[in-house]
TORKOL-4160 file (C-alpha; in steps of 0.2 Angstrom, whole numbers, padded with zeros to 4 digits, m for minus):
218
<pt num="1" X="0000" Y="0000" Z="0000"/>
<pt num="2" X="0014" Y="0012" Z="0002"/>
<pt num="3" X="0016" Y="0018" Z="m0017"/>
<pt num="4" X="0002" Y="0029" Z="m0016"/>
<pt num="5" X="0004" Y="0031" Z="0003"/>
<pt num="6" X="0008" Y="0048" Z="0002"/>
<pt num="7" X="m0005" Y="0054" Z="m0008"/>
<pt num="8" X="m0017" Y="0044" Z="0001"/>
<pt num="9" X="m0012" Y="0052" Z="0018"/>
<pt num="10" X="m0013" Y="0071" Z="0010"/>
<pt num="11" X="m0030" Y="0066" Z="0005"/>
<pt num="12" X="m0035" Y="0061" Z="0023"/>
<pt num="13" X="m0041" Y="0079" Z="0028"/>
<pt num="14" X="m0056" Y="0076" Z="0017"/>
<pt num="15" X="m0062" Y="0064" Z="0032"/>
<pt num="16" X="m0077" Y="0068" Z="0041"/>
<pt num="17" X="m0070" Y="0081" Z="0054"/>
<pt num="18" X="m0068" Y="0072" Z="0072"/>
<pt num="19" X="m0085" Y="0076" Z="0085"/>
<pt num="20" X="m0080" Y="0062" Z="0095"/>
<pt num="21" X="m0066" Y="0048" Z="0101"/>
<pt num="22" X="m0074" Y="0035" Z="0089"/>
<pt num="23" X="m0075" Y="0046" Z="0072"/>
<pt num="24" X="m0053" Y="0052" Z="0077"/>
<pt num="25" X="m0051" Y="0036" Z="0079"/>
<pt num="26" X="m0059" Y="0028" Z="0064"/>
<pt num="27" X="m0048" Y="0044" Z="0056"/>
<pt num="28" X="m0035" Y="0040" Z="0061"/>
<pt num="29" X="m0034" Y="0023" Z="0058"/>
<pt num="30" X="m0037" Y="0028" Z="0038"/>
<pt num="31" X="m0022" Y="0037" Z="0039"/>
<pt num="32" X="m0013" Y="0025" Z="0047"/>
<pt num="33" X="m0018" Y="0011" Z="0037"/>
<pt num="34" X="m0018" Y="0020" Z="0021"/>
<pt num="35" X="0002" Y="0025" Z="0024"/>
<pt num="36" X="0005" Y="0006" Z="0033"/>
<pt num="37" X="m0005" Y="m0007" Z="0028"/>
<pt num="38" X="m0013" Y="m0019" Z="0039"/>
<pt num="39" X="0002" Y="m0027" Z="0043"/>
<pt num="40" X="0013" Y="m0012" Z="0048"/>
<pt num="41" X="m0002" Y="m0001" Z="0056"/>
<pt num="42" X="m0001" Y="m0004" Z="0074"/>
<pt num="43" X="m0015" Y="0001" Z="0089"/>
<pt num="44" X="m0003" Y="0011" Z="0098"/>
<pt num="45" X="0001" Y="0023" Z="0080"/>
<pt num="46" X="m0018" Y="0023" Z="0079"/>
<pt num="47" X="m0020" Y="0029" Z="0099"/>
<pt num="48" X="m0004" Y="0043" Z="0094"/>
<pt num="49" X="m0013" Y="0049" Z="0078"/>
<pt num="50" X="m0029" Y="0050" Z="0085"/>
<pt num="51" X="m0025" Y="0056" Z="0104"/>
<pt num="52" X="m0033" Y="0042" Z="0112"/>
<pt num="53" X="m0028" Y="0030" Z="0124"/>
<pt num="54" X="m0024" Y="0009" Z="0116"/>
<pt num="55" X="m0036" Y="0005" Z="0129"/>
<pt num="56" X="m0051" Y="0017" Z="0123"/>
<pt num="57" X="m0048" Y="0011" Z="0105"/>
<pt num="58" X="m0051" Y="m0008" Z="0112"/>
<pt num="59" X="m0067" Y="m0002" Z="0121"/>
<pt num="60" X="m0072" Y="0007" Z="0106"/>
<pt num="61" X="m0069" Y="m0001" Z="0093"/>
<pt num="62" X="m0059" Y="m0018" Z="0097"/>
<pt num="63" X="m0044" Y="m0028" Z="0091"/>
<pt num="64" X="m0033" Y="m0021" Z="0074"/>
<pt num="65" X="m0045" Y="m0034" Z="0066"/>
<pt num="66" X="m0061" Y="m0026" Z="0068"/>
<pt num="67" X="m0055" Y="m0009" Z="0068"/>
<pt num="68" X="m0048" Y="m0012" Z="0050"/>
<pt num="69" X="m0067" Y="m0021" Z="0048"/>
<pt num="70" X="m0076" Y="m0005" Z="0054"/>
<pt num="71" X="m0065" Y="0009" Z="0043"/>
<pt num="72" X="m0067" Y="m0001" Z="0029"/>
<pt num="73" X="m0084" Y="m0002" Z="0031"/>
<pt num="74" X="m0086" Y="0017" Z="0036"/>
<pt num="75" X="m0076" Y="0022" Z="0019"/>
<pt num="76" X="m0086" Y="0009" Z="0009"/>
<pt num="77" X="m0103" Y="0020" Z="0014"/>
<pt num="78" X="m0096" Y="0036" Z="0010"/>
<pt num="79" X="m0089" Y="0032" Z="m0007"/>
<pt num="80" X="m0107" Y="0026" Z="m0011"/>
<pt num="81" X="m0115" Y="0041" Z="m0006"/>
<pt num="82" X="m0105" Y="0050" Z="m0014"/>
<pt num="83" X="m0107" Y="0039" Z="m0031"/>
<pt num="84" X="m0127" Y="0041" Z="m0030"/>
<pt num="85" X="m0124" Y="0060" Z="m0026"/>
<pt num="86" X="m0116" Y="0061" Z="m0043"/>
<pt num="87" X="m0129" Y="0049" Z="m0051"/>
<pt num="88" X="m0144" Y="0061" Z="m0048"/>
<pt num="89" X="m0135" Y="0070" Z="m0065"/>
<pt num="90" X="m0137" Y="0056" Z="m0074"/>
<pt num="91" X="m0144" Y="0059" Z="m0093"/>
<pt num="92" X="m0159" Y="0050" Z="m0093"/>
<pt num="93" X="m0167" Y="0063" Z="m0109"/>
<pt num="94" X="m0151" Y="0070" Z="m0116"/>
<pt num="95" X="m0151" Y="0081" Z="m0132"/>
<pt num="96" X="m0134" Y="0076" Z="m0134"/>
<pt num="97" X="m0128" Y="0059" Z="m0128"/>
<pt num="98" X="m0112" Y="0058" Z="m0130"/>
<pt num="99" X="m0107" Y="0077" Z="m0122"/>
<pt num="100" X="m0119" Y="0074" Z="m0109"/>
<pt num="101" X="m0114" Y="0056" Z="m0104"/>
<pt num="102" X="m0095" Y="0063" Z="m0106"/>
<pt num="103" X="m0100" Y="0077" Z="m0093"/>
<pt num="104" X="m0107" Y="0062" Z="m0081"/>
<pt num="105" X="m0093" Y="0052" Z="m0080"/>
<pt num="106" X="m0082" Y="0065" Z="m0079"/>
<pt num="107" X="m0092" Y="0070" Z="m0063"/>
<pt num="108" X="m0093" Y="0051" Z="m0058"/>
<pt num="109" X="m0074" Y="0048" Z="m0060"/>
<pt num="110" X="m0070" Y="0066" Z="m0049"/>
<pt num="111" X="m0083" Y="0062" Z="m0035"/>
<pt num="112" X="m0084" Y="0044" Z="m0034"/>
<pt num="113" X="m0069" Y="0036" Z="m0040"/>
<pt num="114" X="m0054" Y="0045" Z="m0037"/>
<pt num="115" X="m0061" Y="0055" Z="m0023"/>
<pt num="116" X="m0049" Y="0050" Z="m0008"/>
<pt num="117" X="m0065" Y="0037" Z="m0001"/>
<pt num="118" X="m0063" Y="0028" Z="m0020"/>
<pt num="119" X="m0044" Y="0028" Z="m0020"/>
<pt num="120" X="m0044" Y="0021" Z="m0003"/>
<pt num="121" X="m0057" Y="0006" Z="m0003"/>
<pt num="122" X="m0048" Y="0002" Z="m0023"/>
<pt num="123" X="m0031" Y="m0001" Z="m0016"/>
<pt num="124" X="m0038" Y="m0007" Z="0002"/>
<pt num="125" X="m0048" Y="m0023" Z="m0011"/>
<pt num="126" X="m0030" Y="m0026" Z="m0019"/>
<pt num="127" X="m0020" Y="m0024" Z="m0006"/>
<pt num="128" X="m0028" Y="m0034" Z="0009"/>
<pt num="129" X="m0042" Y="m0044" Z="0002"/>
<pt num="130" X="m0035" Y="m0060" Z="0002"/>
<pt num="131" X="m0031" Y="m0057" Z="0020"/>
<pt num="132" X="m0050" Y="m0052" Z="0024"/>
<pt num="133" X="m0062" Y="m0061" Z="0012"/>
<pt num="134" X="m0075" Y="m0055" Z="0021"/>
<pt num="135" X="m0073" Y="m0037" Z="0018"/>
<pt num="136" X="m0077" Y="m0043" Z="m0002"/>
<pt num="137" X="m0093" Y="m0046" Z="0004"/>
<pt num="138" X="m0096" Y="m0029" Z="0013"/>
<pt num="139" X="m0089" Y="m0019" Z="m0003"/>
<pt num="140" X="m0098" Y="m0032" Z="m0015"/>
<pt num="141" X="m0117" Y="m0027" Z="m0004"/>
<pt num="142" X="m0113" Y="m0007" Z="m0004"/>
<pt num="143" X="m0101" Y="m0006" Z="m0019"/>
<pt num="144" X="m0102" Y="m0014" Z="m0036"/>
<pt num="145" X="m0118" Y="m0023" Z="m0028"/>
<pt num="146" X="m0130" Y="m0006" Z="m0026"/>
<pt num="147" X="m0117" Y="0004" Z="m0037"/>
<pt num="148" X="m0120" Y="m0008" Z="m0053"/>
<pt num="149" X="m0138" Y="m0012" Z="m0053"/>
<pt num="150" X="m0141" Y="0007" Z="m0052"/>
<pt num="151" X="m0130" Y="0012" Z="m0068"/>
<pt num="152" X="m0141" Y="m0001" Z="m0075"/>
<pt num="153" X="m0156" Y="0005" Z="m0073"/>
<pt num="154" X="m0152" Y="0023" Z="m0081"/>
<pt num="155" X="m0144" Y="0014" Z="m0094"/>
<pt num="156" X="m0160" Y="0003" Z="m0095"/>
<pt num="157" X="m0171" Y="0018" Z="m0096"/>
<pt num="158" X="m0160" Y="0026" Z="m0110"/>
<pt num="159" X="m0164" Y="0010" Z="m0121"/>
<pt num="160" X="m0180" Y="0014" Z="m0119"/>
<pt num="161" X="m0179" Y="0029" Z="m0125"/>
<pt num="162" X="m0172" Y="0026" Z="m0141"/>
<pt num="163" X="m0154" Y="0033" Z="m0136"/>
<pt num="164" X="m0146" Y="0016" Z="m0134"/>
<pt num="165" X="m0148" Y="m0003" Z="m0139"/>
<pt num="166" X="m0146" Y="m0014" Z="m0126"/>
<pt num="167" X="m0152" Y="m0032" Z="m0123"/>
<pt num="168" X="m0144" Y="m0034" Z="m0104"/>
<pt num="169" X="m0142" Y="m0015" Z="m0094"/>
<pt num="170" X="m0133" Y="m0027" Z="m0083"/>
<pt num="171" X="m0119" Y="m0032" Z="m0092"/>
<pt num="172" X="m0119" Y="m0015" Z="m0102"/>
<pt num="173" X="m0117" Y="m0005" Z="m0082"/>
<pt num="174" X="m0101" Y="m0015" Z="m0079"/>
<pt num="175" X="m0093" Y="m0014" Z="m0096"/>
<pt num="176" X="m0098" Y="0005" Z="m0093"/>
<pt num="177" X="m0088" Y="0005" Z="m0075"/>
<pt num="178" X="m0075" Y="m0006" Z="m0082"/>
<pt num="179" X="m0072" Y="0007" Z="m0097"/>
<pt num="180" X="m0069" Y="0021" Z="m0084"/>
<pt num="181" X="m0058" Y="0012" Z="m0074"/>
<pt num="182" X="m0046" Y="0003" Z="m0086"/>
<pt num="183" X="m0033" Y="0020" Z="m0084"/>
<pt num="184" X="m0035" Y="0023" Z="m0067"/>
<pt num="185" X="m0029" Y="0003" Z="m0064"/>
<pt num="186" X="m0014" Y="0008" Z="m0073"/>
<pt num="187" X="m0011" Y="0022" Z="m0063"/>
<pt num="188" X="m0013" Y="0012" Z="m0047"/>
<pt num="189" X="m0001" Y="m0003" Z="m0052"/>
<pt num="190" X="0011" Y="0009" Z="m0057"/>
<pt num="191" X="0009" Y="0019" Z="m0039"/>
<pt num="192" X="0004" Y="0036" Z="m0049"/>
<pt num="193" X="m0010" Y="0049" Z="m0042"/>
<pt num="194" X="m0021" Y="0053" Z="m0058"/>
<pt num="195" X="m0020" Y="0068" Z="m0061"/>
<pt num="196" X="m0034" Y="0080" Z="m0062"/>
<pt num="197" X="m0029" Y="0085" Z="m0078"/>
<pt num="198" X="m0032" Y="0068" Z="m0088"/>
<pt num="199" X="m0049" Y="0064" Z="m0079"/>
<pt num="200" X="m0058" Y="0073" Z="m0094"/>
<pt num="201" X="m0051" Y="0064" Z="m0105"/>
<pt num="202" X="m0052" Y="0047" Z="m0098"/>
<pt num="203" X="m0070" Y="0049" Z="m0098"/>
<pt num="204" X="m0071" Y="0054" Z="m0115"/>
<pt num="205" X="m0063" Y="0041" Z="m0120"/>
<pt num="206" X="m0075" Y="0029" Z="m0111"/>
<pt num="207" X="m0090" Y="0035" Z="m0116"/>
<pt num="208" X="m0086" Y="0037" Z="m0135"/>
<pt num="209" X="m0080" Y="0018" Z="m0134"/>
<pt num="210" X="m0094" Y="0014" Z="m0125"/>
<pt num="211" X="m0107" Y="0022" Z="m0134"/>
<pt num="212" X="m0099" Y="0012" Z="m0153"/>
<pt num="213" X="m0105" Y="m0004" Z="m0144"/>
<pt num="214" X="m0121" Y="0002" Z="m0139"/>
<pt num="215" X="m0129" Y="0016" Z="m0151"/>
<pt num="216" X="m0143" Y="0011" Z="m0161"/>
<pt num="217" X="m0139" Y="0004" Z="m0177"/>
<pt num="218" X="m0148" Y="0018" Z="m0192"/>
């Protein structure tokens, strides 16, 4: 985890602002964990970063285990709110579909995939989810398992408009996802932040590929 640790830890002040012991802890612990890994983060960094006591973090929170669980967890819900934020401006009537489903994931690739909740749970799944299986099923339930479906239904409903030809909205939402993502892979086996500049055109190149598979034949 440590290729991107450094920008992962700049990113951290993005975190929900610490109201109590639980939320500077659960904080902390990103930080922590983003710059460590599991196997290098320890309880007593976590108490230091956060200003806590080792023994509060085991009343609140339990073991390195579950406080890994529960951050994990936490980050999971905040990436997916931030994803259906950005999915209210999804075109559903557009004039234009290509500029307007550009514009989209442009938006969805800013605010829901390489915000700092979206670069964290990505490297979190490669990094450490052979060591917690479980956590699959948690980022499956409130990730690609609510994120998915949902693309597919706005893709769904511009098929039955006449904007697209589709014959399975499932499929077509994750060659969508997949699409946007194939860079931004790269850039994480390579350790290398995306920059802001390049997002544009990564989603331009997405949705112009995408679109060839899927625009009505005339």
């Amino acid at each position: 985890m440590k290729n991107s640790s450094a920008e992962l830890s700049r990113d951290l002040d993005t975190w929900p602002p610490a109201q109590n012991k639980r939320q500077a802890i659960l904080n902390a612990a990103a930080d922590v964990f983003a710059q460590e890994g599991f196997g290098g983060a320890s309880i007593d960094a976590i108490a230091a970063r956060a200003g806590v006591s080792r023994q509060t973090i085991y009343n609140q929170l339990g073991d390195k285990d579950n406080l890994f669980k529960v951050v994990v967890a936490e980050i999971t819900d905040r990436s997916s709110a931030g994803f259906f934020r950005v999915l209210d401006t999804f075109p559903v009537a557009p004039r234009d579909i290509e500029t307007e489903l550009t514009q989209f994931s442009a938006q969805l690739l800013r605010k829901a995939i390489c915000d700092p909740n979206g670069r964290w749970l990505r490297k979190v799944v490669e990094t450490e989810g052979a060591r917690f299986p479980e956590l699959f099923e948690t980022w499956k339930e409130y990730g690609p398992g609510k994120k998915y479906p949902a693309i597919a239904a706005r893709l769904a409903q511009l098929a039955h408009g006449g904007y697209l030809e589709i014959d399975d909205p499932a499929l077509a939402a994750r060659q969508y996802m997949a699409l946007l993502a194939t860079d931004l892979r790269y850039d994480q086996q390579i350790g290398r932040q995306t920059p802001e500049s390049e997002i544009d055109q990564m989603a331009a190149n997405a949705t112009r590929t995408f679109l060839r598979a899927f625009t009505p034949k005339r």
